[in-house]
N, C-alpha and C positions, 0 to 999 in steps of 0.2 A: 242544323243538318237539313240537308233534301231532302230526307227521305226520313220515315217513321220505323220501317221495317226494309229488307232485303226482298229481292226476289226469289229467293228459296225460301223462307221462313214461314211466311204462311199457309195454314190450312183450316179446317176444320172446326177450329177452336177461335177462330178468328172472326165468326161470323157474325155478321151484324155490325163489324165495327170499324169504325174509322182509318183510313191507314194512307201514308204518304210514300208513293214509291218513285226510285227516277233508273235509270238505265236506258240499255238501246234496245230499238224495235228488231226482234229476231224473225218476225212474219207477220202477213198485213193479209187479215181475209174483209172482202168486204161482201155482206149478205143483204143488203140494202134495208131495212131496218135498224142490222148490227151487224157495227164494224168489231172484229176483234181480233186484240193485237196479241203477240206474245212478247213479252219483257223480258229482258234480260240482265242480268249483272252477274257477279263472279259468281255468285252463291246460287243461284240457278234462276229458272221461269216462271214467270205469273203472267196466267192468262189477263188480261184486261177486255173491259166491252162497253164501247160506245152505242148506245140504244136513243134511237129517233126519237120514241117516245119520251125516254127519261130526259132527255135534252135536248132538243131540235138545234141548236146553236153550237154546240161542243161537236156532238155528230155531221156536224159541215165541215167544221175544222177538221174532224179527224182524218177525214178525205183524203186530205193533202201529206200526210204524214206516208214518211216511204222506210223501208228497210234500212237501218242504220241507225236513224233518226236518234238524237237522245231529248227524252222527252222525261216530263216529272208530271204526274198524276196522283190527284187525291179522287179517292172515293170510300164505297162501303163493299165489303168483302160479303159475300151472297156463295150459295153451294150453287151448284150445276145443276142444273135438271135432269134429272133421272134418263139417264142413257147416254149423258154425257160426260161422264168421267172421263179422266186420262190419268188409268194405273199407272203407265208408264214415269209421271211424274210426282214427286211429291207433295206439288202443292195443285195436286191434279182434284183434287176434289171441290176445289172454289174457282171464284175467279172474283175481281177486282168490278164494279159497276162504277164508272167514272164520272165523277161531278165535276173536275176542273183541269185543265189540260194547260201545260207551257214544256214549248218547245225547246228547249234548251241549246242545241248547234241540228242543223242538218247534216246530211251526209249526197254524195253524190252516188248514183247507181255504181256499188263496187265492182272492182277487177273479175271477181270471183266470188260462189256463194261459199261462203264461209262451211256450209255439212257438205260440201262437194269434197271427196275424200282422196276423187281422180287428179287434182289439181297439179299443173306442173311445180314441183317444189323451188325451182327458179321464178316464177311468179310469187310464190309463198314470202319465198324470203325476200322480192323487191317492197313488197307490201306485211312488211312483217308487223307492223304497228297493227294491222289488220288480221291478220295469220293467228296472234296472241288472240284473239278472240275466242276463237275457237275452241271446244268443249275438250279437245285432246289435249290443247296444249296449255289450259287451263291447269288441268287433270296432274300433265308431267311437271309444271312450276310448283304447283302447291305439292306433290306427291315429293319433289328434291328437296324444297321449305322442310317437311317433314322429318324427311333422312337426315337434315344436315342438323336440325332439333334434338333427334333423338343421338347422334352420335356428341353434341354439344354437351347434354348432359350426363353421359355413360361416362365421358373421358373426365369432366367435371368428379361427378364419383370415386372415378381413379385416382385422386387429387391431380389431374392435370391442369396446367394453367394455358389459357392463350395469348399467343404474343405473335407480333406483326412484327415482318421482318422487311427489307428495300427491297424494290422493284426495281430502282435504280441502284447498278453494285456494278463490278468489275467483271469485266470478260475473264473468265474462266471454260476450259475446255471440260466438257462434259458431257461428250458424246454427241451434241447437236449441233448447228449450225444458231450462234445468239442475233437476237434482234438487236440491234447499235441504233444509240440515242447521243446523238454529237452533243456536245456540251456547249453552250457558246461564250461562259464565265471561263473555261478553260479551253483556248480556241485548238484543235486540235487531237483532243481528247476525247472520249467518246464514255457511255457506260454502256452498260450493256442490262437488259432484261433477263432477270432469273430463268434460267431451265429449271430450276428446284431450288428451293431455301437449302439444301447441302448444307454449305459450310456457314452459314448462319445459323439453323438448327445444332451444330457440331458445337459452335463456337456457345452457345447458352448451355449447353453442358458444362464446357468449361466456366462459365460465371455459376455455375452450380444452381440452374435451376431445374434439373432432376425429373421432373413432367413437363413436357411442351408441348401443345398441338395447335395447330392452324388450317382454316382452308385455305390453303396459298393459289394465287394464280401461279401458273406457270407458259412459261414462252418460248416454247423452238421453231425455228425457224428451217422446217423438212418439208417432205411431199405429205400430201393429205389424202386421207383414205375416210371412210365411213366414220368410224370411232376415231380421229385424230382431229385435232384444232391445234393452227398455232398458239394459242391459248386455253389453256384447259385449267381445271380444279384440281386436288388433290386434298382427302384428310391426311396434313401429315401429323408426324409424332413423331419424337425421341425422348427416351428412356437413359437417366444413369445407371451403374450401378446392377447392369441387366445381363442374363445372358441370355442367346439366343430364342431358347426355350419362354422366358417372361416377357421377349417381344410378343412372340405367337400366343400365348395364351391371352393376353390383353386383347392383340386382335382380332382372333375368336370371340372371346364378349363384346365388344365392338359391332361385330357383322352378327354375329348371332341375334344381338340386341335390335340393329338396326331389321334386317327379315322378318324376328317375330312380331315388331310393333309395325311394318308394315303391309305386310302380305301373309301375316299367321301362320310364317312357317319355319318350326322348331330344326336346326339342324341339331347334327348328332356332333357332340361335342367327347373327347378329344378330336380336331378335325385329320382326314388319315395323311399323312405324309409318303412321298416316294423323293428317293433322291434324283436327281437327273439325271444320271445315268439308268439308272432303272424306266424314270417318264420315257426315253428316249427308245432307247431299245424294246420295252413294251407295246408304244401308242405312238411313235415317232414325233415326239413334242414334247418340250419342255413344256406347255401347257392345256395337258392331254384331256380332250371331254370322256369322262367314265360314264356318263348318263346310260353308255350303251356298251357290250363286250368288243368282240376282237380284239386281243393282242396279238402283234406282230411275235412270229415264229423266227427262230435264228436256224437254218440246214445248213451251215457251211459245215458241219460234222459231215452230214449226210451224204452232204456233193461231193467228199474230199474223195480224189482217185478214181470219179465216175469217168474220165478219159474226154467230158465234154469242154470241147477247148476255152471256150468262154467262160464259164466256172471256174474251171482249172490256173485260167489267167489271174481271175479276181483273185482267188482264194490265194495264190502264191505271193499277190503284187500286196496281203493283208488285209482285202477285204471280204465282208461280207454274202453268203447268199438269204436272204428275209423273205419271209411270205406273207401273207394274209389268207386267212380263208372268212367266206362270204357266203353267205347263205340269201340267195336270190329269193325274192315272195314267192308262191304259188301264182304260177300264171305269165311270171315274167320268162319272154325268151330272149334272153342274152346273146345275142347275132355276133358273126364272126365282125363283122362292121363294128359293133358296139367295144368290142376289146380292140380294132386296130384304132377308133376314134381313142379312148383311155389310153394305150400307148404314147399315140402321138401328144395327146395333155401333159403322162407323166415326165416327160421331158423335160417340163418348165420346171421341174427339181431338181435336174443336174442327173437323171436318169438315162441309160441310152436304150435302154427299151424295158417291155415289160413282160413278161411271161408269164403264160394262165394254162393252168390245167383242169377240166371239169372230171371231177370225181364223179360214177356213177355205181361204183359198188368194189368190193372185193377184186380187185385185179382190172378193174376196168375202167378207161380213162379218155378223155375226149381231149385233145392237145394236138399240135404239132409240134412240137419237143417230148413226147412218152417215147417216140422210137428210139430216141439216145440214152434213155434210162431202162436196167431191170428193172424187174417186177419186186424186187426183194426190196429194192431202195425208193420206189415210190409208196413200197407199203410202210415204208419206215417216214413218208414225207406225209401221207394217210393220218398216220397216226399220231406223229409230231402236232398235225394240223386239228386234229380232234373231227376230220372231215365226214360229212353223213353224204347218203349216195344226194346229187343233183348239189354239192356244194362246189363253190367254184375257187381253186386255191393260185391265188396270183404272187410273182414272184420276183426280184428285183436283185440283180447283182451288183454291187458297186461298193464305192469307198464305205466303210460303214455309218457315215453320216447321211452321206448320199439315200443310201440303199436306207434308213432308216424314215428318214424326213420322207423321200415318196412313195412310201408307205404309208405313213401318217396322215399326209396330206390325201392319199386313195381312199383312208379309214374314213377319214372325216366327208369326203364323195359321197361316198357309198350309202353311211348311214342316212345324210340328211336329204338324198336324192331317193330312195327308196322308204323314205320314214320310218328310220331307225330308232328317230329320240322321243324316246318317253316324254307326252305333255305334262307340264307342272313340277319336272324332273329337277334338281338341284343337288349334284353334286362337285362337293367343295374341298382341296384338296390343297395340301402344300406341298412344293417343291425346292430339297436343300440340296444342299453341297455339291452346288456347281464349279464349276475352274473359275479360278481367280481369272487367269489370261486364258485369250485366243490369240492364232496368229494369223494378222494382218495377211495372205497372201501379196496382193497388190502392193503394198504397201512395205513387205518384208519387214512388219516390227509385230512385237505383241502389244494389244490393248485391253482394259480394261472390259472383264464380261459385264458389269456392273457399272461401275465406276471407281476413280481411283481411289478412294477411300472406305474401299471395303476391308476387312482385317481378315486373314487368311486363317483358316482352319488352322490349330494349335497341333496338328500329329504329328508323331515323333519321328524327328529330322527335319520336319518343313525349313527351317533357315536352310537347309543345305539343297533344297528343291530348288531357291535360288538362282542358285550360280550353276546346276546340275539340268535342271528341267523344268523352268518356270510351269509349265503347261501342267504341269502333273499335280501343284496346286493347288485346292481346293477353297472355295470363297465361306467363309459364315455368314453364306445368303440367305434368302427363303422368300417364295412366291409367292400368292395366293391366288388360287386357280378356278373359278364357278364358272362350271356349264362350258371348258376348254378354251376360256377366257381368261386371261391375265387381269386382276381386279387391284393387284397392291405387288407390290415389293419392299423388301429391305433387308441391310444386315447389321450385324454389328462392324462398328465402325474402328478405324486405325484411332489409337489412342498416344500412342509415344513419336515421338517427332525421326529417332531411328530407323520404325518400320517404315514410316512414311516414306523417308527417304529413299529406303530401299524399295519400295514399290515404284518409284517415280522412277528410277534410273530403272529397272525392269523396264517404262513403257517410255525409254527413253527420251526422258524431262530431266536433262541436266541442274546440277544444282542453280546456277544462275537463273533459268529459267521458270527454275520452280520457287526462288525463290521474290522474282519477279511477278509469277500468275497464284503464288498462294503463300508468298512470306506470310500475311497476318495470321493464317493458319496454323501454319508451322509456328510461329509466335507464341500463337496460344495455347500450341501442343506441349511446348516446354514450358510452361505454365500450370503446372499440375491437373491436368486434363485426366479425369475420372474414365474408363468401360462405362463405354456406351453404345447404342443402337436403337433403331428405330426402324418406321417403315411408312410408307405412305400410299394410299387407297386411290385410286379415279372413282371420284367424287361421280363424273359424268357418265362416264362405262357402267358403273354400279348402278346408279338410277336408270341408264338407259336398257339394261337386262333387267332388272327386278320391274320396270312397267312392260317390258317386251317389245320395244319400238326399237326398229332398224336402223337409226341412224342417232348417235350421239346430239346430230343435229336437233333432233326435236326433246331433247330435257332440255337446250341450253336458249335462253330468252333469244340472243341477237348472235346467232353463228356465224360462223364464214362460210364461204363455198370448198370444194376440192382444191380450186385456183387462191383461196387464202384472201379472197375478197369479200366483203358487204356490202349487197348487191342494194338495198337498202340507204346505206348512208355514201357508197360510190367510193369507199377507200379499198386499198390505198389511193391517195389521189396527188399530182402533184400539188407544190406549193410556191409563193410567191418568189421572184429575185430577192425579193428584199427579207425576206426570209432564209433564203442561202446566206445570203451575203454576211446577218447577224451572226450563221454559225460558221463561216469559213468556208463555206461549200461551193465549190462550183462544181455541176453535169456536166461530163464530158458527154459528146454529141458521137 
């Protein structure tokens, strides 16, 4: 070995004796008798100190030695002289008095200084070999190392086993657009990259092995946002033999497990569930953050037969009127500007405007929509609202999705623009019995809320919801929701090769088709295919909320950008003629 010891390891206990270190120079001071360096490697800093005196010949060499540098030094570990500690570090109480020095590679004056925290993240990532460096992102790789430990051994406990499934499988529709991998053994033919282990997870059920987990990559091929990579992680799992209830409880000890051993903090277990129709109409999200109150209010009772033409339109055409009420800080003045600015935002929800009325007591109201209301029906909106005087109750008419969602989306505004959310706050929450389908608008078909192999809620008459009212179908789903964050999903899965069928022709996939994009499926459905379900977690979402960093980007070593590039290694990049040529490809220009 290089080294005898790390640079975090010693201290105190250390003194007087011997010790070989190597890493990189993190800062260079020179005080012209003594030079001292700080060392670095994963495990943290040691001072080192080249002294004129103790070495006239070492202390010329060290001169040269610049930021970067990876250098290997022996010496004798000696305490600080009194008034020179550095609390702040561990191994602050000594430092390193160097008797031999070899330079091991230089380094050229970096891009950037590594504790610079303003750095453009497009420089970050061109220089990411360099980037890793850094105490943060140090911090978030060994902090995911950690998570992905402690969930290895909980599901281990569970007796699950883990098993690797292709990377390379068949284009299958699953919601995303698949990355294609041309084949050049089969000129012509292409595979395609997992969106999810799906139907490989499915299919080891069926070989009966009853616990499965894996961290799988996975690969869509969509627009990217903060939390998105075309390539992401996922803890998945499937369960035989299970029913809904023994997915969720497993994965409850799971995250319960993986929190406490990280960040020592106990949630309260059973975790609370709301269905999604309740998320919805309460918080306007299927993936509502509770850290903070406001529920959306429902007045279309209220409004009904108020004579106010707009209301009267919604409510007849079957929509909704919803509110919020808000409770502004002491201090803040909420300006007529400030509500036409939020109008003109709620828009981008499919809202066509917003309406706010400020409450200031008992019959008295600041709006320009009170004229069109009595006094009897806004004390009825008062109250509905649980409003106190100087509260500000805003209101949204429209389809009741519509009218639902830009609400939601205002709750979520409001609280994190006026610091509504409690620090340290974690609340975890699941969400079931969503619709099996939506319907496509654009598209004029239903699709899959989930995907197609979710098994539909078992209540009485669902076959005949069928043929009657796909929509009105419920999924045996379930979410898992921290901090208004989508963290896992899953459900129980289609098990008999009939229902399959009939879901496929619901999101019209003819039999040919289907059994063209999932025969081995269906295959192995009439195979004695056990109840089963599962679910699977963002590996990278969760690690990037339980350390508190804003972008998925920094838990993950070598990310992309938004544009789905590695600004780093310059892909996607073309490749040679002769490389087309092996797989049958020619670029049209």
């Amino acid at each position: 070995m290089l080294r005898t010891v790390t640079c975090g390891e010693i201290n105190s206990l250390n003194v007087d004796r011997p010790v070989t270190l190597a890493g990189w120079v993190e800062t260079y001071r020179d005080h012209g008798e003594l030079i001292f360096i700080d060392l670095r490697d994963r495990w943290g800093i040691t001072q080192i100190v080249f002294s004129s005196q103790h070495n006239t010949k070492l202390h010329q060499e060290a001169k040269h030695i610049r930021v970067e540098f990876v250098i290997q030094v022996q010496g004798v570990v000696k305490r600080r002289p009194d008034g020179t500690v550095n609390k702040k570090l561990p191994t602050g109480e000594v430092e390193v008095l160097v008797d031999q020095l070899e330079v091991l590679n230089t380094c050229p004056t970096p891009p950037f200084e590594l504790g610079d925290k303003s750095v453009n993240e497009e420089l970050r990532l061109k220089f990411r070999f360099l980037d890793l460096r850094r105490k943060d992102m140090i911090e978030s790789l060994t902090f995911r190392h950690r998570v992905t430990k402690i969930a290895r051994d909980y599901l281990d406990s569970q007796l699950f086993i883990e098993v690797e499934t292709p990377y390379l499988t068949k284009s299958t529709p699953e919601g995303a657009r698949d990355f294609l991998v041309p084949s050049r053994l089969t000129p012509g033919s292409f595979y395609a990259l997992p969106q999810s282990p799906q139907l490989f997870k499915q299919l080891l059920m069926v070989a009966g092995y009853d616990r499965y987990y894996q961290f799988a990559r996975c690969f869509r091929d969509e627009d990217l946002r903060s939390d998105r990579q075309p390539e992401h992680t996922q803890i998945d799992l499937e369960m035989s033999f299970v029913e809904q209830q023994d997915v969720m409880q497993t994965v409850e000890g799971l995250v319960s497990e993986i929190i406490k051993k990280t960040i020592g903090k106990t949630l309260v277990r059973p975790f609370r569930v709301l269905s999604y129709e309740t998320a919805l109409n309460r918080y306007g999200s299927d993936k509502p953050d509770l850290r903070y109150a406001m529920e959306i209010q429902d007045l279309t009772e209220i409004f009904k037969g108020a004579g106010f033409k707009i209301y009267d339109q919604v409510i007849a055409g079957g929509g909704k009127i919803r509110a919020l009420c808000f409770d502004f800080p002491p201090g803040v003045d909420f300006s007529r500007k400030n509500f036409d600015d939020l109008t003109a935002w709620i828009r981008n929800f499919g809202a066509q405007g917003l309406a706010w009325f400020k409450y200031k007591g008992p019959g008295q109201w600041d709006s320009p929509l009170q004229k069109f209301f009595d006094a009897d029906r806004l004390a009825k909106v008062s109250a509905a609202c649980k409003a106190q005087p100087g509260s500000v109750i805003f209101m949204v008419a429209a389809d009741p999705a519509v009218s639902a969602v830009a609400l939601g989306a205002l709750r979520c505004r409001l609280a994190e623009e006026y610091k509504m959310i409690p620090e340290n706050a974690f609340e975890i929450l699941w969400v079931t019995d969503f619709p099996l389908f939506e319907w496509n608008a654009e598209e004029k078909r239903y699709q899959a809320l989930h995907h197609p192999f979710t098994s539909p809620k078992p209540e009485p008459d669902y076959k005949a919801w069928f043929e009657k009212d796909p929509l009105k179908l419920k999924a045996r789903a379930y979410d898992l929701v921290l901090n208004g964050t989508e963290i896992g999903g899953g459900s129980i899965r289609i098990h008999q090769r009939e229902l399959q069928n009939e879901v496929f022709r619901i999101l019209g996939i003819g039999e040919k088709d289907a059994e063209e994009k999932f025969g081995f499926l269906l295959k192995a459905l009439s195979f004695g295919a056990p109840p089963h379900g599962g679910l699977a977690i963002g590996l990278d979402r969760l690690v990037t909320m339980l350390l508190k960093r804003e972008s998925i980007r920094e838990v993950i070593a070598f990310p992309k950008t938004q544009k789905g590039t590695c600004l780093m290694t310059e892909a996607p990049s073309e490749v040679s003629e002769k490389q087309l040529q092996e797989l049958h490809l020619r670029l049209k220009k």
